[in-house]
C-alpha positions, 0 to 999 in steps of 0.5 A: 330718556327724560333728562333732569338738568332742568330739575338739578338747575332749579332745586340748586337756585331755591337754595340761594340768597339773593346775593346768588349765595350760600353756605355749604358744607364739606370734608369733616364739617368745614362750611364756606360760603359759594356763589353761583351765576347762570348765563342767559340761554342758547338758542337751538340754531345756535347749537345746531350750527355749533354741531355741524362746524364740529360735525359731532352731535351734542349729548341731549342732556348737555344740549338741554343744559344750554337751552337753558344756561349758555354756561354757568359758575357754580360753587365758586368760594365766596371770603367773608368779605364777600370777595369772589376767591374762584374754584368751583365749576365754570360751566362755559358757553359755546363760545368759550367752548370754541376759544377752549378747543384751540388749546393746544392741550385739548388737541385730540380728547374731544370737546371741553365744556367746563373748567373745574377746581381751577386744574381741570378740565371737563371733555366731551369725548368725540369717539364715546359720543360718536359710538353712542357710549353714554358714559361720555364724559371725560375728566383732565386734571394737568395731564391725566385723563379720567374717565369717571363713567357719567354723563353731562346730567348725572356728573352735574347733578353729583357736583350740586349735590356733593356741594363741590366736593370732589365726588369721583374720587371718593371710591379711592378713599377707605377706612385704612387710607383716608387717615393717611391721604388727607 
């Protein structure tokens, strides 16, 4: 399997400013305008040790994502004014991975990697991994754990290309109820 993190990674930072800025676009033509910042890259003993403290073995495509950023901030709200309001994706590095594992609230659903929209979070699953499921990736947003059948790439490359929008939740939206739910 080739994997596209790199490709995703790279047709998203041909799109920003020189300020790592720009503008998008969501629900019914709002724009806003987003930063996005990349942590320097990992070296591969460091995810190899990472893996046997865990005694798991990482997705290779969440693997290359850290070879290349060691964690990241994409599509954070930017006011006019240039002030950093949040939100978006925080992508962490394998030392904030080890500081999310002690939470007790991520006692028993496997490894957080990221922190999403500022309520959820975003989990490998150890059983899935373990199993060789390639549906691995797990959403917990306060107490529900979602299971929106992607991978590390596929979930990150849906997220750049939706601009932030909540993608995984687009399926529950129909003619008859979109009216009524917003």
């Amino acid at each position: 399997m080739s994997h596209f993190v790199h490709n995703t990674l790279s047709g998203l930072k041909k799109l920003l400013n020189n300020k790592d800025q720009m503008k998008t676009i969501s629900h019914e033509g709002e724009v806003g305008n987003v930063s996005c910042s990349f942590n320097a890259p990992i070296q591969t003993t460091e995810i190899e040790m990472f893996e046997r403290e865990n005694n798991i073995k990482l997705p290779e495509d969440y693997k290359a994502f850290l070879t290349i950023h060691n964690g990241a901030r994409i599509y954070e709200l930017i006011e006019e004014d240039d002030i950093n309001i949040g939100g978006g994706l925080h992508l962490f590095s394998l030392d904030e991975v080890k500081e999310a594992q002690e939470l007790e609230l991520m006692e028993g659903l496997g490894i957080p990697i990221g922190h999403l929209l500022e309520d959820c979070f975003l989990i490998l699953d150890t059983e899935k991994l373990k199993s060789s499921d390639p549906n691995y990736l797990n959403i917990l947003e306060f107490t529900e754990l979602a299971t929106p059948n992607l991978n590390f790439e596929i979930f990150l490359d849906r997220y750049i290309i939706s601009q932030g929008v909540v993608f995984w939740d687009w399926p529950i939206y129909t003619a008859e109820n979109y009216y009524t739910t917003r």
